[in-house]
C-alpha positions as CSV (number, residue, x, y, z in Angstrom):
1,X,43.4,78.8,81.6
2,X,40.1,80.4,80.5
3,X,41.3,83.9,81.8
4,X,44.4,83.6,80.0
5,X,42.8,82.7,77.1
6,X,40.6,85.9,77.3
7,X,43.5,88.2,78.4
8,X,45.5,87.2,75.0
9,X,41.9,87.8,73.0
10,X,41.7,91.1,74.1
11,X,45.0,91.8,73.9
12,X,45.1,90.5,70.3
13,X,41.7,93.2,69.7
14,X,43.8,95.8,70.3
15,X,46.8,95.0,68.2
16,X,44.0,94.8,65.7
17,X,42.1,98.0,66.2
18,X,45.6,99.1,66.3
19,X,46.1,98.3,62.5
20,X,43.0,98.5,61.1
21,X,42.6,102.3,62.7
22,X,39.0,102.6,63.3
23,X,38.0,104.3,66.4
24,X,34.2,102.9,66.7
25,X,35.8,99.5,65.9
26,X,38.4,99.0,68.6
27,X,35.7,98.9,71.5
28,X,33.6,95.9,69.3
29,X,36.7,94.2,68.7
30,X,37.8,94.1,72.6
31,X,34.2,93.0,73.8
32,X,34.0,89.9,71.1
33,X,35.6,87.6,73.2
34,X,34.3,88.7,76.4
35,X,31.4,88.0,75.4
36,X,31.9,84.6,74.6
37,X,33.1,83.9,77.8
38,X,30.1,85.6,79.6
39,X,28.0,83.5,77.3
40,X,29.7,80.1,78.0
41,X,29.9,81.1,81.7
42,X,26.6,81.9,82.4
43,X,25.1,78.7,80.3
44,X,27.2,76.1,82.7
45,X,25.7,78.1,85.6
46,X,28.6,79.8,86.8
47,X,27.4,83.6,87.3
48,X,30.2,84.2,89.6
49,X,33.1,82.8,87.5
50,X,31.8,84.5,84.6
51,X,32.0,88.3,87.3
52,X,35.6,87.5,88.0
53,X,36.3,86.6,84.3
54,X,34.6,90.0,83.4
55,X,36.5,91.7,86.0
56,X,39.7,90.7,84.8
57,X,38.9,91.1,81.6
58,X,38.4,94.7,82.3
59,X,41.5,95.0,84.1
60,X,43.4,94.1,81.1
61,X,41.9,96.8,79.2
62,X,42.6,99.3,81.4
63,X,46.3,98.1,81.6
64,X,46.3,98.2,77.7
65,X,44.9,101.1,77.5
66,X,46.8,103.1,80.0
67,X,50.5,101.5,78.2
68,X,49.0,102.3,74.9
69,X,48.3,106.0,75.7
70,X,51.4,106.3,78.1
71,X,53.4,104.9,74.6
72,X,51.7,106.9,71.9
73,X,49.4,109.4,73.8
74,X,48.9,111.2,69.6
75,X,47.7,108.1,68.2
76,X,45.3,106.7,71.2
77,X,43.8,110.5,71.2
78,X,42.4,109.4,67.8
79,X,42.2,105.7,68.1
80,X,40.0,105.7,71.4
81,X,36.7,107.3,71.3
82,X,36.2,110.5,73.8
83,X,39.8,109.6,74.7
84,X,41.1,113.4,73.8
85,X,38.1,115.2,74.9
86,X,38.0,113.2,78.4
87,X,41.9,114.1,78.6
88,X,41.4,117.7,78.3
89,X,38.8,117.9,81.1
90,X,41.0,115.7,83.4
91,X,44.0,117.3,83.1
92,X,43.2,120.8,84.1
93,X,41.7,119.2,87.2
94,X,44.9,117.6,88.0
95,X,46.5,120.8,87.9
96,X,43.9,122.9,89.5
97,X,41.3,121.0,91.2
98,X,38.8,122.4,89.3
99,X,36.3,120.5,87.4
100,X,33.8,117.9,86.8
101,X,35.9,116.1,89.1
102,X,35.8,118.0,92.2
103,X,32.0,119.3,92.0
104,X,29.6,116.5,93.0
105,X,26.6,118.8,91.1
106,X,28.5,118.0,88.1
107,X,29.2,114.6,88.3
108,X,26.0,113.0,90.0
109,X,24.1,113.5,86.9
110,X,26.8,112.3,84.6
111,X,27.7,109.0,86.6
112,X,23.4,108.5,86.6
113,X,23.1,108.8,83.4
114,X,26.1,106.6,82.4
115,X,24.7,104.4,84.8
116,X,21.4,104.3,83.7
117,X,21.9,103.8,80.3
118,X,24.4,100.5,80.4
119,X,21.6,98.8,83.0
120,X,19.2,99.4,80.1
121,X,21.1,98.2,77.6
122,X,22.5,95.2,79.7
123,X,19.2,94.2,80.2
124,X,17.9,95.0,76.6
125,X,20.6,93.7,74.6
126,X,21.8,90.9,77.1
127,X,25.0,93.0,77.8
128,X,25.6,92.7,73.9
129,X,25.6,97.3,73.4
130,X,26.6,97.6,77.1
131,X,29.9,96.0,76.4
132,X,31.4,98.0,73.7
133,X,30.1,101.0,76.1
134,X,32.2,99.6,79.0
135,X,35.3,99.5,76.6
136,X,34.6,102.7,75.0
137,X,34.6,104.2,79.2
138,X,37.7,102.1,80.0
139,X,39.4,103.1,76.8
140,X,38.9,107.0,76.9
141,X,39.7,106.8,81.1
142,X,43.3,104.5,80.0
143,X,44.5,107.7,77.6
144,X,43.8,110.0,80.4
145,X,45.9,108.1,82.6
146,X,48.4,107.2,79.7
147,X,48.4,111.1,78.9
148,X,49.2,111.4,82.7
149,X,52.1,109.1,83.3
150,X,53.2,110.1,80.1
151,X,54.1,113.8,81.8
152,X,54.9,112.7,84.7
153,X,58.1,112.4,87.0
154,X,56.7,109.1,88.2
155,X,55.1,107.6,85.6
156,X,54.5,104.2,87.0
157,X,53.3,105.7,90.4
158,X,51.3,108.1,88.4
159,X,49.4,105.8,86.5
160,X,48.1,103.5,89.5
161,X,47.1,106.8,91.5
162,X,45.4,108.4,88.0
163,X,42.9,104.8,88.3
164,X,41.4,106.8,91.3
165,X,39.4,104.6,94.2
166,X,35.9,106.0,93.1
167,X,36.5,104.7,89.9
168,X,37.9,101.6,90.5
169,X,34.3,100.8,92.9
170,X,32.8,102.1,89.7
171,X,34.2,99.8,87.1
172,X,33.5,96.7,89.6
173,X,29.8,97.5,90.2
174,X,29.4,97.9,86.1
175,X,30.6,94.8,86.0
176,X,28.3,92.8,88.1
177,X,25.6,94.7,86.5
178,X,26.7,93.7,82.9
179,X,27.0,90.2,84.2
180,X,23.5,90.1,85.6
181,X,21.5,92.2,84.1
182,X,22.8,90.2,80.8
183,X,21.7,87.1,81.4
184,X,18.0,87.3,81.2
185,X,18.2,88.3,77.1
186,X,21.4,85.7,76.8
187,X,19.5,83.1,78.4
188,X,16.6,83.2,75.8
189,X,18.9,83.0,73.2
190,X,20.8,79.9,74.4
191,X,17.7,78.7,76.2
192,X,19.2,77.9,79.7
193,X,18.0,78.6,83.0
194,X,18.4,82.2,84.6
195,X,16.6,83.7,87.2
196,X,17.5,87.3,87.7
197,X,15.6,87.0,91.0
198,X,18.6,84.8,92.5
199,X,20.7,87.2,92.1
200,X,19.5,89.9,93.7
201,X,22.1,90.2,96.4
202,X,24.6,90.9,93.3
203,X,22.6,93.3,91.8
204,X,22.1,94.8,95.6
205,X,26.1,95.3,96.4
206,X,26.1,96.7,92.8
207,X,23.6,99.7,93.4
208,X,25.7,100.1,96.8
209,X,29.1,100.3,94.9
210,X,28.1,102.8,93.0
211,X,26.7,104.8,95.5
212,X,29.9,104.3,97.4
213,X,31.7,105.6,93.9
214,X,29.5,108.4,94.6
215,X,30.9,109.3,97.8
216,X,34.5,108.4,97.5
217,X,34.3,110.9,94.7
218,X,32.9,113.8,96.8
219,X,35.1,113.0,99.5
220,X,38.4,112.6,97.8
221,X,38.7,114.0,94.6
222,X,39.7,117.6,95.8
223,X,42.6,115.5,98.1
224,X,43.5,113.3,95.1
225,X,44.1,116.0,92.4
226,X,46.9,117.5,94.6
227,X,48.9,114.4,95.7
228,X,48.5,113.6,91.8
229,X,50.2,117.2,91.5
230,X,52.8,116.2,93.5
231,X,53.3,112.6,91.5
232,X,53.2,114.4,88.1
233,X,55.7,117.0,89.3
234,X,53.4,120.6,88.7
C-alpha cells in the first residue's frame, strides 16, 4: 500500500512538472513524496523498508522517464535537466564505442565525483539536496534511453538493455547511501533514535556496489555498445 501510494505521487510529480514546464522544478517535485516516506520510514525504525521503498521509488522514475522521452524525446530534452547534453554523448558511443563510456580514465573521476558529492549532501542535508540530484541523474539517464528506443527497431528491448548492468549496481548503491547517510540530519529533526554506526554493513555493500559499477563498466561497456547496435538497428 505505501509503495503504491508513492509510485502514484511520483507519478502525479511528473504530470505536474509536465504542465508547469520548469526544468529545475521537475526533479523537486518527484523527490517531495519520497522524502516523506524516507522520513516516516526511518522514524518507526524501519531503515530497510524505507531502502526498498527508495528503490522502487527510483525504479518508477526511471520507467517514467524512459516512456516520457521514448514519447516526446523534443520536449523531455528541455524538460529534464542535462537530459540533451547526456543524450548527445551517449549516443555516438552507441554507434561507435567511443566515449566517456568505454574509457575507464574518463569515467572514474566522473562517477567519484558524482559519488562524492550526493554522500556529502546525504549526510549534510539529511538526503534533503541529494534527492533532487538522484532525480536530476535518473531523469537525464531515462531521455537517453527514451531517445534510444525511440530510434530503435526494438524499442522495448532497447530500452531495458540502454539501463546497462553498471548502472543499475550504481543506482542501487546511491540508494542505500541516501537512505543512510540521511538519517543522521533527519533524525535530529524528528528527534528519533539513529545510529549510523548500526548500519555500517549497509553503508559497507554500498561502497562495494559502486566499486563493482566501476568494474562492470570497464569490462562491458565496449561489449554493450555493439549488441545495443544490433538492438537499435545501425
Amino acid at each position: 500500500m505505501r509503495f503504491t501510494i508513492l509510485a502514484s505521487l511520483t507519478l502525479v510529480s511528473y504530470a505536474a512538472g509536465w504542465a508547469i514546464g520548469v526544468p529545475a522544478i521537475v526533479p523537486v517535485l518527484n523527490t517531495l513524496p519520497a522524502l516523506a516516506f524516507l522520513y516516516a520510514a526511518l522514524r518507526r525504525g524501519r531503515t530497510s523498508q524505507a531502502i526498498v521503498l527508495m528503490l522502487g521509488w527510483a525504479a518508477v522514475m526511471g520507467v517514467a522517464a524512459t516512456l516520457l522521452s521514448y514519447l516526446s524525446p523534443a520536449r523531455t530534452a528541455t524538460l529534464f535537466l542535462n537530459g540533451e547534453r547526456y543524450a548527445a554523448e551517449m549516443m555516438p558511443w552507441v554507434r561507435t564505442g567511443l566515449g566517456e563510456e568505454s574509457s575507464a580514465a574518463r569515467f572514474i573521476p566522473s562517477h567519484a565525483a558524482h559519488a562524492a558529492a550526493f554522500c556529502a549532501l546525504s549526510l549534510a542535508t539529511g538526503s534533503m539536496l541529494s534527492m533532487p540530484m538522484g532525480a536530476v541523474l535518473m531523469n537525464y539517464m531515462g531521455h537517453y534511453v527514451g531517445r534510444l528506443a525511440a530510434v530503435s527497431a526494438r524499442p522495448a528491448l532497447a530500452a531495458c538493455l540502454a539501463w546497462a548492468p553498471w548502472s543499475l549496481v550504481r543506482i542501487v548503491s546511491y540508494v542505500v547511501l541516501g537512505v543512510v547517510l540521511g538519517g543522521p540530519v533527519l533524525s535530529r529533526l524528528g528527534r528519533f533514535p539513529f545510529r549510523l554506526r548500526a548500519h555500517a554493513q549497509a553503508l559497507a555493500l554500498a561502497a562495494g556496489g559502486l566499486l563493482v559499477d566501476v568494474v562492470l563498466k570497464w569490462l562491458m561497456a565496449p561489449v554493450w555498445s555493439r549488441l545495443l547496435r544490433v538492438v537499435v538497428g545501425w
